[in-house]
N, C-alpha and C positions, 0 to 999 in steps of 0.2 A: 378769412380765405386761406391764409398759411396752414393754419389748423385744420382746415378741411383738408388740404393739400399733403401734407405730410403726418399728422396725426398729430394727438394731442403728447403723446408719449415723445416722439421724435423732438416736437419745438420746446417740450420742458425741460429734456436732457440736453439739448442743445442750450439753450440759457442758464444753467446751470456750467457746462462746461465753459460760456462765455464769461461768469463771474469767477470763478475756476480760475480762467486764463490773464484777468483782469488783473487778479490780486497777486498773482506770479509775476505778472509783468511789473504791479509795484514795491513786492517787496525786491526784484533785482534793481530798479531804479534806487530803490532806497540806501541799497547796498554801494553802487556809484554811487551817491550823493554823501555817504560818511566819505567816503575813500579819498572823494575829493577836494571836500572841505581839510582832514588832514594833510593831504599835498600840498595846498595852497597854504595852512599854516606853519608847517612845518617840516616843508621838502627838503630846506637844505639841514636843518637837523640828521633827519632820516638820513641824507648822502655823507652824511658826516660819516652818523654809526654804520654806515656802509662799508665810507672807510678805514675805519677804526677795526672792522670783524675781521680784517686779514694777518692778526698777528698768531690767530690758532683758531686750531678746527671747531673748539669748542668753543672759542668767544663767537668764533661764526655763527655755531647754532644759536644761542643766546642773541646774538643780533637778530637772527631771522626770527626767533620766534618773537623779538618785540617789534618790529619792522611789519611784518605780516596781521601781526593784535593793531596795529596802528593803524594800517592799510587798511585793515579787512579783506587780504586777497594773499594770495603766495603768489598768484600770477604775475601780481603787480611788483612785488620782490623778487622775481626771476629775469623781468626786463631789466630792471634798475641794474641786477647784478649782472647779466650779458654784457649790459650795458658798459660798465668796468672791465668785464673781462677783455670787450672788445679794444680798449685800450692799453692792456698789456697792467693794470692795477689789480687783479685780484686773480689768484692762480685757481685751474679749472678743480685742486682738490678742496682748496675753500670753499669754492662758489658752491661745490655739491652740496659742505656742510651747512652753510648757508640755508639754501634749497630746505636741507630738513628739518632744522629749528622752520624755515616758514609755513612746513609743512605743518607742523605741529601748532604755531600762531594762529593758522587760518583754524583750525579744529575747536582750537581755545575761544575763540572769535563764533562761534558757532555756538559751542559749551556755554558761553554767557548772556548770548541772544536767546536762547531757549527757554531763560528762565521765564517765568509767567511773571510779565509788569505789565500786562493789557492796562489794568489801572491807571498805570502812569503815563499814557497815549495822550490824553489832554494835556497833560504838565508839560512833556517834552515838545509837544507839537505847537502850543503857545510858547514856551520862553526861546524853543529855539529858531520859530518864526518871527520873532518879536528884534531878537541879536541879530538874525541875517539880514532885517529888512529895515531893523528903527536905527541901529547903534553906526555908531559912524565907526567905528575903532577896525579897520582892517579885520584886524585878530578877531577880534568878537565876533564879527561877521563870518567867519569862517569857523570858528566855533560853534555858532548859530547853525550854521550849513550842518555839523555833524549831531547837535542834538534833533534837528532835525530830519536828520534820515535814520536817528536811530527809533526814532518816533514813529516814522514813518514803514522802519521794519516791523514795528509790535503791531500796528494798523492791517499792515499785508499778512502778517499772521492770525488776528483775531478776521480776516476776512476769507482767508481761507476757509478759517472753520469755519464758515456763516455759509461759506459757498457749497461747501461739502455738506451740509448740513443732511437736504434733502436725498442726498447719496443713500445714507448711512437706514433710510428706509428700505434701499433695493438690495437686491441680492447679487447685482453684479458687482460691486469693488470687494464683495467677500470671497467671490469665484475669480476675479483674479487673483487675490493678493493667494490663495490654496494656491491655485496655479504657480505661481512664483514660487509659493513656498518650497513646493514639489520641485520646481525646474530652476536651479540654486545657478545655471550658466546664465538660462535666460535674463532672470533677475538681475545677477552680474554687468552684463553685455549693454540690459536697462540704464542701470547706472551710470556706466561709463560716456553713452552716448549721449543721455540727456544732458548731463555736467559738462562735455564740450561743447554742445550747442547752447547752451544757454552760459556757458563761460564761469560760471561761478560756483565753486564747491561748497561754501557759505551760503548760498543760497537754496542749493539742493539739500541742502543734511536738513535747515530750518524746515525747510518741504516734507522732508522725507516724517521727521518728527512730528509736524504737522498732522499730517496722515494719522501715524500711529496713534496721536494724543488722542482722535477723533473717531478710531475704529473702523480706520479704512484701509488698514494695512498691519501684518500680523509680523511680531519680532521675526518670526524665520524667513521671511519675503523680504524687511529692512534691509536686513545686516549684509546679505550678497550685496543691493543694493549700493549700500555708504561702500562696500570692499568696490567695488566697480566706480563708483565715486572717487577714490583716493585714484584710480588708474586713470580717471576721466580729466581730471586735474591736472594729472602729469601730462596728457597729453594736449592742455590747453597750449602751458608754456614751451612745448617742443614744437606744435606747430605754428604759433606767432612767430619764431626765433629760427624757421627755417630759412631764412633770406640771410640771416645775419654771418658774422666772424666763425671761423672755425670752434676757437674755445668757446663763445658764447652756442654753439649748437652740443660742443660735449657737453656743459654743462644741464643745458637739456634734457639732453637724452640722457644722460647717467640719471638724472630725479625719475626720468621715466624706468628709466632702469630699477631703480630702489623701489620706486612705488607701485611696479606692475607687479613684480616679482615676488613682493611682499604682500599685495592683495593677492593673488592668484596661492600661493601657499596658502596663508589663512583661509581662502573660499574652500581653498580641499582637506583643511583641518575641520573648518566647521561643517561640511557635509560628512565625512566620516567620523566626527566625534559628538558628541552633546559635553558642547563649550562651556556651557551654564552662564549665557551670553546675560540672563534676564536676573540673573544677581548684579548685574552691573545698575538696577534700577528700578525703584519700585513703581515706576508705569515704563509702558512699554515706549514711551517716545524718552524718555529719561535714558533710557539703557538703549538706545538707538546711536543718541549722541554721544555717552560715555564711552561707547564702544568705538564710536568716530574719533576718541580722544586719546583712549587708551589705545588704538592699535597706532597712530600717531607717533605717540609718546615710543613707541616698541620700536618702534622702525628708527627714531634717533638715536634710542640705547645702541640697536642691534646694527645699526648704517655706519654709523659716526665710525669705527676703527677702520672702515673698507671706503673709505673714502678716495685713497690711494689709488687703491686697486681699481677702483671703478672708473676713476680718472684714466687710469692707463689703459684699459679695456675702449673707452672711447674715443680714446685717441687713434686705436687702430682700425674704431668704427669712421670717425674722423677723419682721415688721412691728412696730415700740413703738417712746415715745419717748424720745429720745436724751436728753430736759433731764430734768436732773436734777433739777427743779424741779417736775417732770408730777406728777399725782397719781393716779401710777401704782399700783396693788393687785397686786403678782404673788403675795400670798402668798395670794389669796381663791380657793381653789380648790373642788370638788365634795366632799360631808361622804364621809366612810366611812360614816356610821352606816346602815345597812340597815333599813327597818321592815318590809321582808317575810321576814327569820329574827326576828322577836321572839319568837315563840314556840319557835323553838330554840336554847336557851341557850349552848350550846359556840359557836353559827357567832355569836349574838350576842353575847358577849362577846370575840370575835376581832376583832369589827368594830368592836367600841368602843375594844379594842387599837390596832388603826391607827389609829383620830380621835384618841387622846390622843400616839400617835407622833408626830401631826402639828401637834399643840399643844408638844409638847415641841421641834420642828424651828424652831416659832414663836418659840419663847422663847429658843432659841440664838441666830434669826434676829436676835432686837433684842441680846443682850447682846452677840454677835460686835464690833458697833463700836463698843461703848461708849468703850473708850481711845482710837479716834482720834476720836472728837466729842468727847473731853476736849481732844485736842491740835489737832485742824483748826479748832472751833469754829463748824462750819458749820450755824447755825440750821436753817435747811430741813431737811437731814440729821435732824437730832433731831427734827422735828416729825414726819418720814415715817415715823421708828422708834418714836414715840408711839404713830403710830397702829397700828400691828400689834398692840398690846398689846388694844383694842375687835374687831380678832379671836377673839384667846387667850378674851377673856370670851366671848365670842358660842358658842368650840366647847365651852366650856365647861361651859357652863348644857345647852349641846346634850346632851352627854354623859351630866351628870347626870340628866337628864328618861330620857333612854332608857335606860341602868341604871336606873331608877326602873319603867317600865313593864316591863325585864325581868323585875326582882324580881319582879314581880305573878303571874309563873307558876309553873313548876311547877321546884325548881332542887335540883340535888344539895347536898350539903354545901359540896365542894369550889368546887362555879362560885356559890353564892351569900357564900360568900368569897373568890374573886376579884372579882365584880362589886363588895366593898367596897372592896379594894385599891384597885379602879381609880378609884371615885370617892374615897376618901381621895388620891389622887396627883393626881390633877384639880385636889381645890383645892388643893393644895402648890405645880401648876404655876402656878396662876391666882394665887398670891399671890405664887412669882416673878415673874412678869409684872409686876405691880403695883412689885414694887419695881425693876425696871428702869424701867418709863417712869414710874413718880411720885416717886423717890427718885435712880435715878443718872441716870438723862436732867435731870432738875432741877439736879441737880449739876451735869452738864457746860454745862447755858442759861446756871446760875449764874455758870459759870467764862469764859464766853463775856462777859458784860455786864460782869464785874470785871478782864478781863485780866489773872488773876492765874496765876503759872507758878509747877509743884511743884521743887522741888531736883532736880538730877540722880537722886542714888540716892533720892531716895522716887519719882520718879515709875517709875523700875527695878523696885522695890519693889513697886508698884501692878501692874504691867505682867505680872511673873510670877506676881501671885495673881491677877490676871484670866486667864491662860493657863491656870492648873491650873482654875479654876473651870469654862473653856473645854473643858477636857479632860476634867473632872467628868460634864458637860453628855452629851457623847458619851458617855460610860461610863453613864450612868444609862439613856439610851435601851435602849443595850445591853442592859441586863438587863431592863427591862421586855419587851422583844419576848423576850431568849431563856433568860431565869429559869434561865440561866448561873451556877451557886452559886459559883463561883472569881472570875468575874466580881464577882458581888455583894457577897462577903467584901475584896475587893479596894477598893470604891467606899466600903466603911465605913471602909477602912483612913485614903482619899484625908481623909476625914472629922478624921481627929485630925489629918493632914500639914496639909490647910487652916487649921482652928486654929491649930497651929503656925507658920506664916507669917503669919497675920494677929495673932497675939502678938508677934513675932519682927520686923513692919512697925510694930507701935505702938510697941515698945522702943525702936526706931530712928529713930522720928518724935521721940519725947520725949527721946531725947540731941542730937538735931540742934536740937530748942528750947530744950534747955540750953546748947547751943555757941553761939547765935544765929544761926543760919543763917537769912540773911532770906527765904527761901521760904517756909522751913517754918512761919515763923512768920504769914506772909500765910495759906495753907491750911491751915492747922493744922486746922480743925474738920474742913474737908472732904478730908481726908486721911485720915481715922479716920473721917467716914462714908463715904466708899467704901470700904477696908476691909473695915468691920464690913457694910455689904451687900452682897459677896461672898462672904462667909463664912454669911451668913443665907440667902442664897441656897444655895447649895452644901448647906446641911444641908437645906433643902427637898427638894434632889434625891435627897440620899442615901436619902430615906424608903424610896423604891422597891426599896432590898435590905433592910427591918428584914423583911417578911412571909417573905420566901422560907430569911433566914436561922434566924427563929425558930421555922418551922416544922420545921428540923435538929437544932434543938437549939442552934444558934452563936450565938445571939444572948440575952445577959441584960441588963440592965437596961438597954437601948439601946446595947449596946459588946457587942463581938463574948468571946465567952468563951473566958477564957485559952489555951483546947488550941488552940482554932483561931487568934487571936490568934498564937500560937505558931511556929503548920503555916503 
């Protein structure tokens, strides 16, 4: 009957375009699915070399372009680095350089995926299904997770072509890609817009090459393309970071800056020159991505010394101030909470979701620098991260008021157990809060007015249970927004390993006071309470996976039960 109705031409281009869209949609799943098994194994690594890439511009780029190969995103390396800027750890001319080492990651990440291992589609998609699903070993499991979506990338590639297949009969993807070829803005404009909406410039280049490998798109239609591509890019992670800190929005817009500037020059090199773009490759999808690599590569030669300059240019696009003394509020932003869905509880419990995301962004915001105002000792500094904390209360109380008038209507089972969840986590966050700026901000005023210095390895010690706890922090978010159960089984796990180092840090405290190590003995108290508020902390966070765990059954007496434990 369809067939009668629309013709037979219409429902086969139509089904074509639907396995088209299918295998797009799994190679960007795939893409998330490396990105995030590397997060999970190895996020506080990653925030380490984060911090490490601000001693020069050029160790920056080298960070970003490994950070980014790691990720499989520069998106994903321009939040993390917002992220620092926003705390006053990574200055906005870094962060640029940053930005274009991940620019050149992400391209590299692209360059490697390209190569033809269809073959190896079985091998990856069994051992790295086999690690995620059979191995108990955390690590492994998240290993698992990344050979499996690199698996799962060669899969959305070889399905591409299978879907284009019957294209490559008609004569229309040959009359567009002439089109394009001819209309070098069009192409361009193409580029840039499909790479924002679908978020991933790794994922379009793979597309783009895709195409060419299969004869459905001609080198001089690509290459505008991937140029509009690099500008599509810059404008994912300027417009996620529009809410954010001032420096974290230069940083932005400078990348956009570098990358628009730098495609739009090239787009008008290559329409008025023959670039001899197709020496870059002896198939036309080879010299698609080469050229996605090498103008990359160009723009951190030719970016990296104007780093400066760019910074400073933004800053005027920017307007804030420079002292760090201001009494500046970047983190006072407009609430989520909606009072026009009160009365529909799904949309208003989603929207209390995001105001407690935003408290919980809070709470990283102050604990992120707690170890260097132990070690810089910069009063002001602590007084500014005090005050974030009279936010945290403020969305606080917010929050509960509006789950409070939610309650009042009319609510399923399910949503008037989450609106508990959410205020039970509220005050978990509100009481983190409290003990960052009344308990370890005190501590570090304390350690400011006494001059007193920890031993080498305890202040080591302190440094990587504040990193996990750092890493905690993100993983907890996580699960509240995406009630992610491997996630969440994972962040209970993080729960004993805390423990364990913060037992493992007092052992070590109290043999070093046995040996008389005079540090240890000067901070002794306050060694053991930063510590143990770490570790208080961190179990506040964890709360956020008991609901979702016990509602599976994996959860008994607060500790995950033994099978899953196990698994």
């Amino acid at each position: 009957m369809l067939r009668c109705l629309l013709g037979d031409r219409f429902v086969h281009l139509s089904l074509i375009l639907l396995h088209l869209a299918g295998a797009v949609m799994l190679l960007l799943y795939a893409v998330q699915i490396v990105r995030m098994g590397v997060e999970s194994a190895w996020g506080g690594q990653l925030r380490a070399m984060l911090r490490a890439a601000k001693t020069s511009d050029l160790r920056a780029a080298l960070g970003g372009v490994t950070l980014a190969t790691m990720l499989q995103s520069s998106t994903a390396v321009a939040i993390l680095a917002c992220g620092f800027a926003t705390s006053g750890f990574l200055s906005v001319p870094t962060g640029l350089a940053l930005m274009l080492g991940a620019d050149l990651g992400s391209a590299l990440v692209a360059r490697i995926l390209s190569i033809d291992l269809g073959w190896l589609v079985p091998a990856f998609l069994f051992v790295g299904g086999l690690l995620h699903l059979k191995v108990s070993s955390p690590l492994l499991q998240e290993i698992g997770r990344m050979v499996l979506g690199i698996g799962l990338i060669l899969l959305s590639l070889t399905l591409i072509g299978s879907a284009t297949g019957p294209l490559r009969e008609s004569a229309l993807p040959a009359n567009v890609s002439d089109y394009l070829a001819e209309d070098y803005l069009t192409a361009f404009l193409i580029g840039a817009l499909f790479t924002w909406l679908i978020h991933s410039g790794v994922a379009f280049v793979l597309m783009l090459a895709a195409f060419a490998t299969h004869g459905l798109l001609t080198l001089d239609a690509a290459i505008p393309m991937i140029l509009g591509c690099n500008l599509g890019g810059g404008m994912i992670a300027f417009w996620l970071t529009r809410g954010m800190a001032t420096d974290a929005q230069r940083i932005t817009t400078g990348n956009l800056l570098f990358r628009s500037g730098a495609a739009i020059a090239a787009l008008a090199v290559f329409e008025a020159t023959d670039a001899g773009i197709e020496t870059l490759g002896s198939t036309s999808a080879t010299a698609v991505v080469n050229f996605h690599l090498a103008f990359n590569l160009g723009l951190v030669a030719i970016g990296l010394p104007f780093v400066g300059a760019v910074a400073r240019l933004t800053g005027r696009m920017h307007p804030g101030s420079d002292d760090p003394s201001a009494d500046a509020e970047p983190w006072r932003t407009p609430s989520a909470l909606d009072p026009s869905v009160i009365d529909t509880p799904r949309l208003a419990l989603a929207s209390a979701t995001r105001e407690l995301l935003r408290m919980g962004e809070l709470i990283e915001a102050m604990a992120r620098p707690v170890m260097s105002l132990m070690e810089d000792g910069d009063r002001d500094a602590i007084a500014r991260t005090r005050k974030i904390d009279a936010e945290v209360n403020r969305i606080h109380t917010r929050i509960k008021l509006y789950l409070a008038q939610v309650n009042r209507g009319q609510l399923s089972e399910d949503e008037a157990r989450r609106s508990i969840e959410l205020t039970d986590f509220a005050i978990n966050l509100e009481h983190a809060g409290d003990i960052v700026a009344k308990h370890l901000l005190a501590l570090a005023d304390k350690k400011v007015r006494t001059e007193w210095q920890f031993s080498p390895a305890g202040w080591a010690e302190l440094t990587e249970l504040h990193q996990k706890l750092m890493d905690n922090i993100h993983l907890s978010l996580n699960v509240l927004v995406s009630q992610d159960h491997p996630s969440a089984r994972q962040l209970v796990r993080e729960k004993q390993r805390m423990r364990d180092m913060a037992r493992r840090t007092q052992d070590l405290h109290l043999k070093r006071l046995q040996d008389g190590t005079p540090e240890s003995i000067e901070t002794s108290g306050m060694h053991l309470e930063i510590a143990r508020g770490f570790k208080e902390m961190n179990s506040l966070l964890v709360t956020v996976a008991y609901p979702l765990l016990a509602r599976s059954g994996e959860l008994l007496d607060s500790r995950l039960s033994q099978d899953q434990a196990a698994s």
